[in-house]
TIKEVO-944095 format. One record per residue (C-alpha): residue number from 1; chain; residue in one letter; x negated, y negated, z negated. Coordinates in nm, 2 decimals, always signed. Example, Ala and Ser with C-alpha at 12.3 -4.5 7.8 and 13.67 -1.06 7.14 Angstrom:
tilum: 1; drentor: A; tigu: A; u: -1.23; v: +0.45; w: -0.78
tilum: 2; drentor: A; tigu: S; u: -1.37; v: +0.11; w: -0.71
! end
This chain:
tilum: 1; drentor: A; tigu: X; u: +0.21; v: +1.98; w: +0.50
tilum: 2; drentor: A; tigu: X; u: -0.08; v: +2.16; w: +0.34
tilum: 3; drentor: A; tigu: X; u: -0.32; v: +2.02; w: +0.68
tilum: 4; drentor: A; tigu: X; u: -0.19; v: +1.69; w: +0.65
tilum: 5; drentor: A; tigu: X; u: -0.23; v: +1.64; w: +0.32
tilum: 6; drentor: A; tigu: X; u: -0.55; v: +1.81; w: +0.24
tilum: 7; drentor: A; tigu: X; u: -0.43; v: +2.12; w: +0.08
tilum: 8; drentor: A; tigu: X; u: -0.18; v: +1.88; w: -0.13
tilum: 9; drentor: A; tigu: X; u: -0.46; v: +1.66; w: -0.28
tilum: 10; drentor: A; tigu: X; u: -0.31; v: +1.34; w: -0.13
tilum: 11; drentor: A; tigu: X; u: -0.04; v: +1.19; w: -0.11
tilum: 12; drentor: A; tigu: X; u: +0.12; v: +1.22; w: +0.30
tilum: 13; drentor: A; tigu: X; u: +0.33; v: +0.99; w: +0.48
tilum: 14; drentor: A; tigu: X; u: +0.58; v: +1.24; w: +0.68
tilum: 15; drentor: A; tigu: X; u: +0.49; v: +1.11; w: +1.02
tilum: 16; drentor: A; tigu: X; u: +0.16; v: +1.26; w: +0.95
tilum: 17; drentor: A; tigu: X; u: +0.36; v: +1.60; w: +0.90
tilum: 18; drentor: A; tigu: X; u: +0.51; v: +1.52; w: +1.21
tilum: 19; drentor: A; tigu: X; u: +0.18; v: +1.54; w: +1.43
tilum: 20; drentor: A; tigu: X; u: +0.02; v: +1.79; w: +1.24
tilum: 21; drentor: A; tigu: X; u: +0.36; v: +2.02; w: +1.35
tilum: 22; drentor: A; tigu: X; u: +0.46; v: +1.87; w: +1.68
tilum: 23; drentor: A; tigu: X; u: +0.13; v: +2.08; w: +1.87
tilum: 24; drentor: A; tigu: X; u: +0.31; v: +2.41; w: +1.69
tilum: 25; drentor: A; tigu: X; u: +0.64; v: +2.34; w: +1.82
tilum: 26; drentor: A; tigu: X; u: +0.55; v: +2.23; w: +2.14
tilum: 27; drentor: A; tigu: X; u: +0.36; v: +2.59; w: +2.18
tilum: 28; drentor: A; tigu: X; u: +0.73; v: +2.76; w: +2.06
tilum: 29; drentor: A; tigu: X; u: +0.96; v: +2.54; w: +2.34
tilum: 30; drentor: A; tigu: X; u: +0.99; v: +2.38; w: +2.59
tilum: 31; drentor: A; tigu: X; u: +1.23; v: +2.13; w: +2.40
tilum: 32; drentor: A; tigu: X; u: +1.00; v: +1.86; w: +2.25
tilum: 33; drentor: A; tigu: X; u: +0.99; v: +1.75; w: +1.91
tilum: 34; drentor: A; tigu: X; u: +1.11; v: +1.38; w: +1.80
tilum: 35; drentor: A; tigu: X; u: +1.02; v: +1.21; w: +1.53
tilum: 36; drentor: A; tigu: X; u: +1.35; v: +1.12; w: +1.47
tilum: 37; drentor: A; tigu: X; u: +1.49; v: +1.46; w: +1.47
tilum: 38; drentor: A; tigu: X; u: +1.18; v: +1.57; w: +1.27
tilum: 39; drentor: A; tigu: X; u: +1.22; v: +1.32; w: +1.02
tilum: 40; drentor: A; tigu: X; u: +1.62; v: +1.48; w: +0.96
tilum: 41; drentor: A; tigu: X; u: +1.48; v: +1.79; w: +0.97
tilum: 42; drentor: A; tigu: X; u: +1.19; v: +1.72; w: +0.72
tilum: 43; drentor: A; tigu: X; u: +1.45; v: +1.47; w: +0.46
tilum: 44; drentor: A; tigu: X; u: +1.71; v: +1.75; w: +0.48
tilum: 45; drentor: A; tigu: X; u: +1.43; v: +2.02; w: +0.36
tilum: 46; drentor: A; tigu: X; u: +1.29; v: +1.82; w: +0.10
tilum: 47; drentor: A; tigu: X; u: +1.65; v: +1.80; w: -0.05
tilum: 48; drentor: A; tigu: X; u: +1.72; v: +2.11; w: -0.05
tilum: 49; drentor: A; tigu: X; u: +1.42; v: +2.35; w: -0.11
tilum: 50; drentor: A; tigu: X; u: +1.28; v: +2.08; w: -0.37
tilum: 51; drentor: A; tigu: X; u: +0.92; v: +2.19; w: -0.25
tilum: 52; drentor: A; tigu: X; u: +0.75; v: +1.95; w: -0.46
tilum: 53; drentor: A; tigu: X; u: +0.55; v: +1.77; w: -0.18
tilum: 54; drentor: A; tigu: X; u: +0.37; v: +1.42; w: -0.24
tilum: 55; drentor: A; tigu: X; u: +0.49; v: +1.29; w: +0.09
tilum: 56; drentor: A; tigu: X; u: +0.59; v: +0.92; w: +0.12
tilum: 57; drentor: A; tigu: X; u: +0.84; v: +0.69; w: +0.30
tilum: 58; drentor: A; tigu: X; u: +0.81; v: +0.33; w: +0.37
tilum: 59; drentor: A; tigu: X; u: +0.96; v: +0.08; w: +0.20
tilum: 60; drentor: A; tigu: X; u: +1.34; v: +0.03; w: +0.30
tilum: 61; drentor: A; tigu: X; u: +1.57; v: -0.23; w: +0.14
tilum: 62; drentor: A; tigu: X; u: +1.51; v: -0.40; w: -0.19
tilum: 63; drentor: A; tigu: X; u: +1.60; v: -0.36; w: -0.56
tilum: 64; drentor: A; tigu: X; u: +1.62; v: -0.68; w: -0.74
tilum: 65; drentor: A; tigu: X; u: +1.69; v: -0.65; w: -1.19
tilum: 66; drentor: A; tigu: X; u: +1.87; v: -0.96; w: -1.30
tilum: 67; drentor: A; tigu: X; u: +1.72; v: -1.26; w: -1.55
tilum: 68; drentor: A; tigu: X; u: +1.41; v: -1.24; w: -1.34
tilum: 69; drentor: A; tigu: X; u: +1.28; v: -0.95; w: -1.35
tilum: 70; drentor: A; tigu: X; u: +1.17; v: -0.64; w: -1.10
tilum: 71; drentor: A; tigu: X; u: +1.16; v: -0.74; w: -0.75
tilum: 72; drentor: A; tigu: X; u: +1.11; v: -0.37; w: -0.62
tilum: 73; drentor: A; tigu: X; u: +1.04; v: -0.29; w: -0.25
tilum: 74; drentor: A; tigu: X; u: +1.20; v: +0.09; w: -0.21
tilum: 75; drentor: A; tigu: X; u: +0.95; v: +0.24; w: -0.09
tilum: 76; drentor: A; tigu: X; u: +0.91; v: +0.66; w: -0.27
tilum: 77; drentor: A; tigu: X; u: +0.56; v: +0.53; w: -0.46
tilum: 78; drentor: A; tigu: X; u: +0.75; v: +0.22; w: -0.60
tilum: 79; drentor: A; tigu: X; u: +1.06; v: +0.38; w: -0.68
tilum: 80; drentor: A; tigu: X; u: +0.86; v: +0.74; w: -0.88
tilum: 81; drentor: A; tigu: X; u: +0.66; v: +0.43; w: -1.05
tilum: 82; drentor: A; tigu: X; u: +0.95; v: +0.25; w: -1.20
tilum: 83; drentor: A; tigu: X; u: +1.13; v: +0.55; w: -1.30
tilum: 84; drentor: A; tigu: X; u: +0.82; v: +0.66; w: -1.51
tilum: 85; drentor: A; tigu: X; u: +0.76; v: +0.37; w: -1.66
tilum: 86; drentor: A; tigu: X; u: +0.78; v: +0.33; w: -2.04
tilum: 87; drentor: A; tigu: X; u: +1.01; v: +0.10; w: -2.26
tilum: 88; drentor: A; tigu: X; u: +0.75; v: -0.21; w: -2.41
tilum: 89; drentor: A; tigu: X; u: +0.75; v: -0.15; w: -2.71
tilum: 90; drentor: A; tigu: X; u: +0.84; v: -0.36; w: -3.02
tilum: 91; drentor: A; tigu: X; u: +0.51; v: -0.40; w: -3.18
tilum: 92; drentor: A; tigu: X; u: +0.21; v: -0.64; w: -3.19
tilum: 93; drentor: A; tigu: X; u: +0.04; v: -0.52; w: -2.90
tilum: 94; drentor: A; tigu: X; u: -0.35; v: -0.53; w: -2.78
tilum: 95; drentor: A; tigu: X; u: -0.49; v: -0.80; w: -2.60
tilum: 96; drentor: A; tigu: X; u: -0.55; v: -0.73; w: -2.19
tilum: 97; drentor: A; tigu: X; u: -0.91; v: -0.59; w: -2.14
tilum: 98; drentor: A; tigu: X; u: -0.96; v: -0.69; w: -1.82
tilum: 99; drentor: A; tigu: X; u: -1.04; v: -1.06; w: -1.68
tilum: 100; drentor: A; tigu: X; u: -0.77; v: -1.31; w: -1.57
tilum: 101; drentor: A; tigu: X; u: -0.81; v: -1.37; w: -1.25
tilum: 102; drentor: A; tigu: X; u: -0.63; v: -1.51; w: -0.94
tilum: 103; drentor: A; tigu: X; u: -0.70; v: -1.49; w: -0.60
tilum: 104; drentor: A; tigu: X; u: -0.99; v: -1.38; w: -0.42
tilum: 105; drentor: A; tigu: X; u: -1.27; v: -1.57; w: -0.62
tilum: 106; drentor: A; tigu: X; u: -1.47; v: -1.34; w: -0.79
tilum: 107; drentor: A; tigu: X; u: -1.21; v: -1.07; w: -0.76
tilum: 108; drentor: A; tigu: X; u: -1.19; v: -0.95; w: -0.37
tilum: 109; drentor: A; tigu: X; u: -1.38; v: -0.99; w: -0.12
tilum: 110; drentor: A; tigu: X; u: -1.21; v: -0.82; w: +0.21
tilum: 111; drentor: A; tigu: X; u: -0.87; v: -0.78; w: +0.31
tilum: 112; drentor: A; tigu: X; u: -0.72; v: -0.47; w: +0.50
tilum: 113; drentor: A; tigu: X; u: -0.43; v: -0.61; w: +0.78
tilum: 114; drentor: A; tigu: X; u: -0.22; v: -0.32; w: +0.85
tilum: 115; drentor: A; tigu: X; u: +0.05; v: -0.30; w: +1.14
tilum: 116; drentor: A; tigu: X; u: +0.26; v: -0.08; w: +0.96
tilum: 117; drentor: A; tigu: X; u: +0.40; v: +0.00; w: +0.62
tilum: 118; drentor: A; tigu: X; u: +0.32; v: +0.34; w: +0.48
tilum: 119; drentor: A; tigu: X; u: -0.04; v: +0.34; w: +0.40
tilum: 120; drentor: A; tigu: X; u: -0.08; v: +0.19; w: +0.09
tilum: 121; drentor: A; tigu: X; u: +0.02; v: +0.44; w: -0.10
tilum: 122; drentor: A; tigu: X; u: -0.25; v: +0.67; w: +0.02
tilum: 123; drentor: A; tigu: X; u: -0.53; v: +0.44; w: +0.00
tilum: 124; drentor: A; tigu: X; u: -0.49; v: +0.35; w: -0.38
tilum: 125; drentor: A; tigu: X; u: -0.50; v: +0.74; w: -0.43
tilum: 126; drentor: A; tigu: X; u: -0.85; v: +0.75; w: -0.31
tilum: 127; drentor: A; tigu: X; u: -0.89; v: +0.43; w: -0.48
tilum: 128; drentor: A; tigu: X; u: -1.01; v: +0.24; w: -0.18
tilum: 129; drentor: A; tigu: X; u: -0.86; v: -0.15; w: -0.27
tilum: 130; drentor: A; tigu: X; u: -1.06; v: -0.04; w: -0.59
tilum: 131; drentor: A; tigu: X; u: -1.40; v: +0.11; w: -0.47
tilum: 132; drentor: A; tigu: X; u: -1.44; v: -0.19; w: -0.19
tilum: 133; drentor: A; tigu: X; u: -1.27; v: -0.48; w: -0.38
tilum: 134; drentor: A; tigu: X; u: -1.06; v: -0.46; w: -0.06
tilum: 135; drentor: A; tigu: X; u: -0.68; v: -0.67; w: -0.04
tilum: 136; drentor: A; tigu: X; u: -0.40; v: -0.51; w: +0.13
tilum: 137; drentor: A; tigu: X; u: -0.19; v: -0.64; w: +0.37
tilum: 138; drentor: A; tigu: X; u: +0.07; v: -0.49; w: +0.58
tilum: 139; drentor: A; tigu: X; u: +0.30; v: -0.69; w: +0.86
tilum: 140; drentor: A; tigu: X; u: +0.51; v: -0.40; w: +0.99
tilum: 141; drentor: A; tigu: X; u: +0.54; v: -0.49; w: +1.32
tilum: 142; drentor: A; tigu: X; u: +0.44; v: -0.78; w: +1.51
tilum: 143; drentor: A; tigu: X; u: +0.25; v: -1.07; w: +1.25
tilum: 144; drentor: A; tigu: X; u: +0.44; v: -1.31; w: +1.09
tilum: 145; drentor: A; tigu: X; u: +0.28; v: -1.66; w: +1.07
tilum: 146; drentor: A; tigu: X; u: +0.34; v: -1.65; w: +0.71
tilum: 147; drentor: A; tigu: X; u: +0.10; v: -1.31; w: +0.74
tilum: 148; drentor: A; tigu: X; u: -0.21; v: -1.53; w: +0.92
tilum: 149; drentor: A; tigu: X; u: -0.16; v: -1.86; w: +0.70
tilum: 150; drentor: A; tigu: X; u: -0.23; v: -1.61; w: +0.42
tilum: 151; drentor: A; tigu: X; u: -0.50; v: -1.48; w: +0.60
tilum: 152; drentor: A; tigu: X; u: -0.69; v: -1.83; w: +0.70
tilum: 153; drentor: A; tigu: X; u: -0.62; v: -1.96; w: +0.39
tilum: 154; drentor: A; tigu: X; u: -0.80; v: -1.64; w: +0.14
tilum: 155; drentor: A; tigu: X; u: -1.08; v: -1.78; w: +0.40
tilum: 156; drentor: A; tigu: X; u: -1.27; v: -1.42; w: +0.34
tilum: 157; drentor: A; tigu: X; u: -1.32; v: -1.14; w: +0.59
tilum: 158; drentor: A; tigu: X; u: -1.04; v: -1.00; w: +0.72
tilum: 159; drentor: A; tigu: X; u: -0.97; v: -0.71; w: +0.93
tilum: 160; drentor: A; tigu: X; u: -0.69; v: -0.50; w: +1.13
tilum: 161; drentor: A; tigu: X; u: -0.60; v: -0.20; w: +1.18
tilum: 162; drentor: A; tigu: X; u: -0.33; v: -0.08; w: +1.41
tilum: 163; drentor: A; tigu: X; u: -0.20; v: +0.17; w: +1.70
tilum: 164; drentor: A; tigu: X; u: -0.36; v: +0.23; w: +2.00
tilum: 165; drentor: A; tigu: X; u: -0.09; v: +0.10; w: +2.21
tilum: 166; drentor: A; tigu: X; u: +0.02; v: -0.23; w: +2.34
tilum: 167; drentor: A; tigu: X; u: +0.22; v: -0.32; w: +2.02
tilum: 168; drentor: A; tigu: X; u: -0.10; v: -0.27; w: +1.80
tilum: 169; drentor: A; tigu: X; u: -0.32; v: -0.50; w: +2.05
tilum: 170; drentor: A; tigu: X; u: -0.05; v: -0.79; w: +2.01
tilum: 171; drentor: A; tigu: X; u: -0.03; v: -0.76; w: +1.64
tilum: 172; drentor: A; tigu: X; u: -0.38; v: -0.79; w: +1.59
tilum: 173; drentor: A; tigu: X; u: -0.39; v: -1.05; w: +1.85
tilum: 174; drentor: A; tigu: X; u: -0.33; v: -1.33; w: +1.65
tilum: 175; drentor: A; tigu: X; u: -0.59; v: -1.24; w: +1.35
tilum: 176; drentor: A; tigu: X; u: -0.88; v: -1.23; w: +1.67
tilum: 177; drentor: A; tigu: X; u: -1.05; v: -1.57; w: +1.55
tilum: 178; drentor: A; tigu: X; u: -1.02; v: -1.50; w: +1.16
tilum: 179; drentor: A; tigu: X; u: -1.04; v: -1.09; w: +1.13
tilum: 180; drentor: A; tigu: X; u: -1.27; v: -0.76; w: +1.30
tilum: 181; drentor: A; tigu: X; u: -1.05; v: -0.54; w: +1.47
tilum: 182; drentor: A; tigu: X; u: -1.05; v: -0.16; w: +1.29
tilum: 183; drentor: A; tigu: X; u: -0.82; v: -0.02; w: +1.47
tilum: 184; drentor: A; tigu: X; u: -0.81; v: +0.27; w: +1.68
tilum: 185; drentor: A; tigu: X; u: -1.01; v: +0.24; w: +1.98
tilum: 186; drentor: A; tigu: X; u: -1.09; v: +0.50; w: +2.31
tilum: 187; drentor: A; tigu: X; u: -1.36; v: +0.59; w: +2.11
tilum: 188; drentor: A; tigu: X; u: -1.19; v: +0.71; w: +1.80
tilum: 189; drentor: A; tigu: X; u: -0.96; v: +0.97; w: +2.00
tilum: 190; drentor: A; tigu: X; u: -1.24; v: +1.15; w: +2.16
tilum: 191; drentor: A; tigu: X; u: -1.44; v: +1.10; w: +1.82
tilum: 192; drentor: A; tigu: X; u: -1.15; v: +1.22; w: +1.59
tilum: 193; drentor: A; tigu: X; u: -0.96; v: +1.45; w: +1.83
tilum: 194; drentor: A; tigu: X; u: -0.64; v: +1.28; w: +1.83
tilum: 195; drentor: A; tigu: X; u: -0.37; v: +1.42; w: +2.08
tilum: 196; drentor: A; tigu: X; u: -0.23; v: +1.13; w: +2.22
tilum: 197; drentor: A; tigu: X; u: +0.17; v: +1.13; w: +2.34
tilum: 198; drentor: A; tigu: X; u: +0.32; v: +0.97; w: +2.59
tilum: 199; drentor: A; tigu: X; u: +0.47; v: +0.62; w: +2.61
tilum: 200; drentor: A; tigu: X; u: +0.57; v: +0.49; w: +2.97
tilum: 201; drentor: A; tigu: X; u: +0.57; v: +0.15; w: +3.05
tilum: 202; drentor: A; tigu: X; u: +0.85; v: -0.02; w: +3.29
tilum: 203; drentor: A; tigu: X; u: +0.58; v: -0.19; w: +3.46
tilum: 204; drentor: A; tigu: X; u: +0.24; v: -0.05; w: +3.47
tilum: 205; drentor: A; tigu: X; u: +0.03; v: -0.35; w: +3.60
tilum: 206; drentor: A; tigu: X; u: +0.24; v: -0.58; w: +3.31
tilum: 207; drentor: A; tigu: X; u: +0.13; v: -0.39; w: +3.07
tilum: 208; drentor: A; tigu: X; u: -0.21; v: -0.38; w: +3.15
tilum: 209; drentor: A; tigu: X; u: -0.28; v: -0.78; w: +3.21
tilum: 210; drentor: A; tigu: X; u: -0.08; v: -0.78; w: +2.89
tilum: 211; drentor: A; tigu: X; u: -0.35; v: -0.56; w: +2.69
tilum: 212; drentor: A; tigu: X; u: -0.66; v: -0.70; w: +2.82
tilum: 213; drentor: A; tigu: X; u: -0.50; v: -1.04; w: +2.73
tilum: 214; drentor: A; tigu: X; u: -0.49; v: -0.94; w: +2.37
tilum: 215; drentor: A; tigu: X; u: -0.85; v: -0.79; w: +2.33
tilum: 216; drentor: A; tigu: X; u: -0.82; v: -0.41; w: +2.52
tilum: 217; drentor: A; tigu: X; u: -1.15; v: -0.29; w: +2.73
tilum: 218; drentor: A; tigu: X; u: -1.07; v: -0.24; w: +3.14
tilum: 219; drentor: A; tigu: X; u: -1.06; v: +0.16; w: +3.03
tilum: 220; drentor: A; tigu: X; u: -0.80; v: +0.08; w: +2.71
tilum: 221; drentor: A; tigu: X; u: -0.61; v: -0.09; w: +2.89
tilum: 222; drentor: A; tigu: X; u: -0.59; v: +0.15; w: +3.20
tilum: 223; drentor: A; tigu: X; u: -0.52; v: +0.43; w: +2.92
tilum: 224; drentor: A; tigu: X; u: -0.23; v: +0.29; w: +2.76
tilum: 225; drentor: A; tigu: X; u: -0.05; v: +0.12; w: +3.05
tilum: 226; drentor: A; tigu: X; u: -0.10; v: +0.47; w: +3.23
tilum: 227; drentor: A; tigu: X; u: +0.17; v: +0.56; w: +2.95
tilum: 228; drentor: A; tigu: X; u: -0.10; v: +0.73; w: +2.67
tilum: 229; drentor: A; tigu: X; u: -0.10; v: +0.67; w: +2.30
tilum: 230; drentor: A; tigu: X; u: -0.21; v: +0.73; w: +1.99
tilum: 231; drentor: A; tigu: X; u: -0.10; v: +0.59; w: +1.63
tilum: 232; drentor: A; tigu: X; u: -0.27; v: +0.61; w: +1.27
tilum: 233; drentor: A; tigu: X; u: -0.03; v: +0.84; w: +1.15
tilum: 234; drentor: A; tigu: X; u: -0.20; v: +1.11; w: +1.38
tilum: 235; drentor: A; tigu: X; u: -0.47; v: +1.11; w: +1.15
tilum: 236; drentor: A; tigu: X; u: -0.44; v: +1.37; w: +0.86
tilum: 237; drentor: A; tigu: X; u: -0.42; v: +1.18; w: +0.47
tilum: 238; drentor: A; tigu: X; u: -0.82; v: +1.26; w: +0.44
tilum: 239; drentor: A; tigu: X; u: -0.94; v: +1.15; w: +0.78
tilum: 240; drentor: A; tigu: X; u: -0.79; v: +0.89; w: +0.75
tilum: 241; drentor: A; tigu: X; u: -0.94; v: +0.79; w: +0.46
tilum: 242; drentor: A; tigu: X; u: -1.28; v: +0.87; w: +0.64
tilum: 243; drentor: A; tigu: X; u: -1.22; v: +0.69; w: +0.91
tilum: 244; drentor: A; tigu: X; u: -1.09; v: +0.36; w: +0.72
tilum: 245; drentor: A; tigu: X; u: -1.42; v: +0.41; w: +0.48
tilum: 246; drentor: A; tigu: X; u: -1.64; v: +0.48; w: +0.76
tilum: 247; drentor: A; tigu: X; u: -1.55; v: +0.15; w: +0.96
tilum: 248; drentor: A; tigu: X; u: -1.52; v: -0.06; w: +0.66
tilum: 249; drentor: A; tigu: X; u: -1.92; v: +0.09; w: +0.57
tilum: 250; drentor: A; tigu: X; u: -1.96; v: -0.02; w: +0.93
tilum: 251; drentor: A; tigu: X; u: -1.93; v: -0.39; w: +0.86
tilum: 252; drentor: A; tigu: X; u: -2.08; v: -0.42; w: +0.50
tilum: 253; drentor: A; tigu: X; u: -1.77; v: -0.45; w: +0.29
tilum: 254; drentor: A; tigu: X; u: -1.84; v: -0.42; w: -0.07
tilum: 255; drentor: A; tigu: X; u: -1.78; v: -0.44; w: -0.39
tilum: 256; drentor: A; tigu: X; u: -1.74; v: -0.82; w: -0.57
tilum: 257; drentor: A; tigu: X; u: -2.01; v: -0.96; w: -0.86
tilum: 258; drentor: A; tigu: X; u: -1.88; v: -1.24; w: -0.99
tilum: 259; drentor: A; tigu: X; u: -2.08; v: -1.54; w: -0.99
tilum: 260; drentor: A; tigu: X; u: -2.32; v: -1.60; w: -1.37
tilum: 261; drentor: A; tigu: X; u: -2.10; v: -1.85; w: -1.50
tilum: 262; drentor: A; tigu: X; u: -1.75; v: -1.66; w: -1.49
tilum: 263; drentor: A; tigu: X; u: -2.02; v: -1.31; w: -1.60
tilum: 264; drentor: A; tigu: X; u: -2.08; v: -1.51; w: -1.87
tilum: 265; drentor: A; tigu: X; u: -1.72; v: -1.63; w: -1.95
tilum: 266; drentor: A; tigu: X; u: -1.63; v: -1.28; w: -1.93
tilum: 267; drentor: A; tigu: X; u: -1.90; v: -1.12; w: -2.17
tilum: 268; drentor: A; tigu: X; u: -1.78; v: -1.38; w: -2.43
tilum: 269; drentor: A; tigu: X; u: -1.42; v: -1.30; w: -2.41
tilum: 270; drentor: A; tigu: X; u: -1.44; v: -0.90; w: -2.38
tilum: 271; drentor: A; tigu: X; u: -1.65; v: -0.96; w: -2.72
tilum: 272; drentor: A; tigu: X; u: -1.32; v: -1.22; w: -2.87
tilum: 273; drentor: A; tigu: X; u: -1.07; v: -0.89; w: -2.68
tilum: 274; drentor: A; tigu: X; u: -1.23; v: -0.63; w: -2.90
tilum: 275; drentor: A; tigu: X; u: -1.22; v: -0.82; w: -3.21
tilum: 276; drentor: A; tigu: X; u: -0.88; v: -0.90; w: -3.17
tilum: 277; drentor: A; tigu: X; u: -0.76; v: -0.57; w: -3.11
tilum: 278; drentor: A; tigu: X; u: -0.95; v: -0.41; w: -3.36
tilum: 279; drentor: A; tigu: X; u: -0.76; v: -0.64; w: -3.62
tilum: 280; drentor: A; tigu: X; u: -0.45; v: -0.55; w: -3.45
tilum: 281; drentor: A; tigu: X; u: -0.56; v: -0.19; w: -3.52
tilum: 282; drentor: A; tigu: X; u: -0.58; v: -0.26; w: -3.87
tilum: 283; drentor: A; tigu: X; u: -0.29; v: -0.40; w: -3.88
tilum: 284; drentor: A; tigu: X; u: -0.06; v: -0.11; w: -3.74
tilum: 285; drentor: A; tigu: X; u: -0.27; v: +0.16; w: -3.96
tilum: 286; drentor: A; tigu: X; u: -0.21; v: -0.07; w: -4.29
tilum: 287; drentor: A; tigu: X; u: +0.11; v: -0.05; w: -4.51
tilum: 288; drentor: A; tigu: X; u: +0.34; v: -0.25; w: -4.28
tilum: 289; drentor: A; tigu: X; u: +0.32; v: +0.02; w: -3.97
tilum: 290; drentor: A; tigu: X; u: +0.66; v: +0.04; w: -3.93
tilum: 291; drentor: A; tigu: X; u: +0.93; v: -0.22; w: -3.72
tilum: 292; drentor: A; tigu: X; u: +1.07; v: -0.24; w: -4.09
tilum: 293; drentor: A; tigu: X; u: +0.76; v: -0.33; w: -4.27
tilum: 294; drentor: A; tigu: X; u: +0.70; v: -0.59; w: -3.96
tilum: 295; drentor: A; tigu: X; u: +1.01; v: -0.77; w: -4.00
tilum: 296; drentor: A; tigu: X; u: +1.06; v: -0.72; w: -4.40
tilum: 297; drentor: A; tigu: X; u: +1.11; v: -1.05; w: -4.44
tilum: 298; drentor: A; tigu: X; u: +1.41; v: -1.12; w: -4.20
tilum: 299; drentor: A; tigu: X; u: +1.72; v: -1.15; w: -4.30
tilum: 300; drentor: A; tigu: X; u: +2.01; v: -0.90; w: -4.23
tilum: 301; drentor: A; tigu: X; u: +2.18; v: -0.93; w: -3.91
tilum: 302; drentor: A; tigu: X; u: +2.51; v: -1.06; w: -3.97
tilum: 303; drentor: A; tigu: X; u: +2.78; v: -0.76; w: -3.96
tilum: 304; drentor: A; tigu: X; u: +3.02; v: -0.96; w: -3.72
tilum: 305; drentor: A; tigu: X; u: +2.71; v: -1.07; w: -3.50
tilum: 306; drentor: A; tigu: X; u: +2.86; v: -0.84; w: -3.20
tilum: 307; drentor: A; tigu: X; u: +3.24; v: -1.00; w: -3.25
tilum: 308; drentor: A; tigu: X; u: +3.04; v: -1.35; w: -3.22
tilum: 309; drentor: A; tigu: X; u: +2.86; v: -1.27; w: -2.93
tilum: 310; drentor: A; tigu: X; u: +3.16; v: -1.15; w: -2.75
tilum: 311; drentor: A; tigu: X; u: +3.37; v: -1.45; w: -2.87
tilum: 312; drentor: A; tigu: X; u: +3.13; v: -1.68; w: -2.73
tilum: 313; drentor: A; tigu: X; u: +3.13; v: -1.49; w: -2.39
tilum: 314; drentor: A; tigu: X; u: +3.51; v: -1.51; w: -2.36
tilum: 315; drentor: A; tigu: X; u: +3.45; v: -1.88; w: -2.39
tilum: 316; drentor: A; tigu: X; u: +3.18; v: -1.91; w: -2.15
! end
């Protein structure tokens, strides 16, 4: 865990456990290690020793609060989010500081395609949607058309990142003629020292016309149909924050400055946001602090308000 996670500083999805310890056990016996298995073994530790690791799971299912509200993918990030999050309070509140905005105008000016869910989690902890103004995306699994319509229509650069195996070649397939391929290439396993594992294909020669179809060199394509592979979670949580950064340096992404009329726009209203809130301020620290003092002038809730409400609800 410590490997994978850089000595606990990030957060780790557990398949990246699962290749840091597959080499040990491997070494230990001549049954191999599944991911399957590992994940039981790994989700049954975590219960009961309570380590205190930061490692993640994608998201799987959906929680959905009534009247509108939370639409929560459960994924472990999403779920330790909501469970932290504070009651809103009952009191005039401050003005947002920061700029409306919507959409990639002025705002972002990238976005990050990724095959698989899991990631996200791990890249806001380094701050990277942040640091490069950088949208992310993931399709978990093959694209959806609803994923490239988004895609075409954000009409900024997009790029993918994905396995080294046929599945990630055909997911990033589609996105050719609208994004740059990131994802891991011959290149990056020699480069990065990733063990690959084996994946066998029914048909060999298939395989291959299928890869080179969908953007894999002669020598990729060899590799892979030739039943090698290699996926992102291989990578340990800090290289693969290197190697996202260092390929997303590669083609010039950076950071968004808006154009002069909306700097302008902004400079106003940060100005009318501080005067604001510095009257709220005033407000809170004056005689009428308290809920009470706010709503002194109410009237008294009526002492048979709950039998009413229940009345009505009997009715309809």
């Amino acid at each position: 865990y410590l490997q994978a996670s850089d000595n606990g500083s990030l957060p780790t999805h557990w398949r990246m456990v699962f290749y840091v310890i597959r080499p040990l056990v491997d070494a230990q016996s001549d049954r191999p290690l599944t991911d399957t298995y590992f994940k039981q073994v790994i989700e049954g530790y975590l219960d009961d020793m309570q380590p205190g690791w930061d490692i993640t799971r994608g998201a799987r299912g959906v929680f959905k609060e009534p009247h509108g509200g939370l639409h929560l993918a459960m994924s472990t990030m999403n779920v330790r989010e909501f469970l932290a999050a504070e009651q809103p309070a009952s009191r005039l509140g401050h003005l947002e500081p920061r700029f409306p905005t919507f959409g990639p105008v002025n705002r972002y000016g990238a976005v990050l395609i990724c095959e698989k869910e899991g990631f996200d989690e791990l890249l806001e902890a380094e701050r990277i949607p942040a640091l490069y103004d950088l949208a992310l995306m993931s399709t978990k699994g093959i694209s959806a058309l609803a994923a490239r319509d988004l895609a075409r229509m954000l009409a900024i650069p997009c790029f993918t990142l994905h396995d080294f195996d046929k599945n990630g070649f055909v997911q990033a397939a589609p996105f050719r003629s609208m994004a740059v391929d990131l994802g891991i290439r011959l290149d990056d396993i020699d480069e990065w020292g990733l063990q690959t594992e084996e994946q066998k294909h029914e048909n060999a020669w298939q395989a291959k016309r299928n890869l080179l179809s969908n953007g894999a060199t002669e020598d990729e394509a060899d590799f892979i149909a030739n039943g090698e592979r290699a996926e992102l979670n291989m990578f340990t949580s800090r290289d693969f924050i290197k190697f996202v950064t260092g390929k997303l340096d590669e083609h010039g992404v950076k950071k968004v400055i808006p154009d002069d009329v909306t700097l302008a726009e902004a400079w106003k209203r940060a100005h009318h946001v501080r005067r604001v809130n510095g009257a709220i301020e005033s407000l809170h620290s004056g005689p009428r602090i308290t809920l009470k003092g706010f709503y002194a002038d109410a009237p008294e809730m009526p002492s048979q308000l709950r039998t009413r409400i229940e009345e009505a609800l009997a009715k309809d």
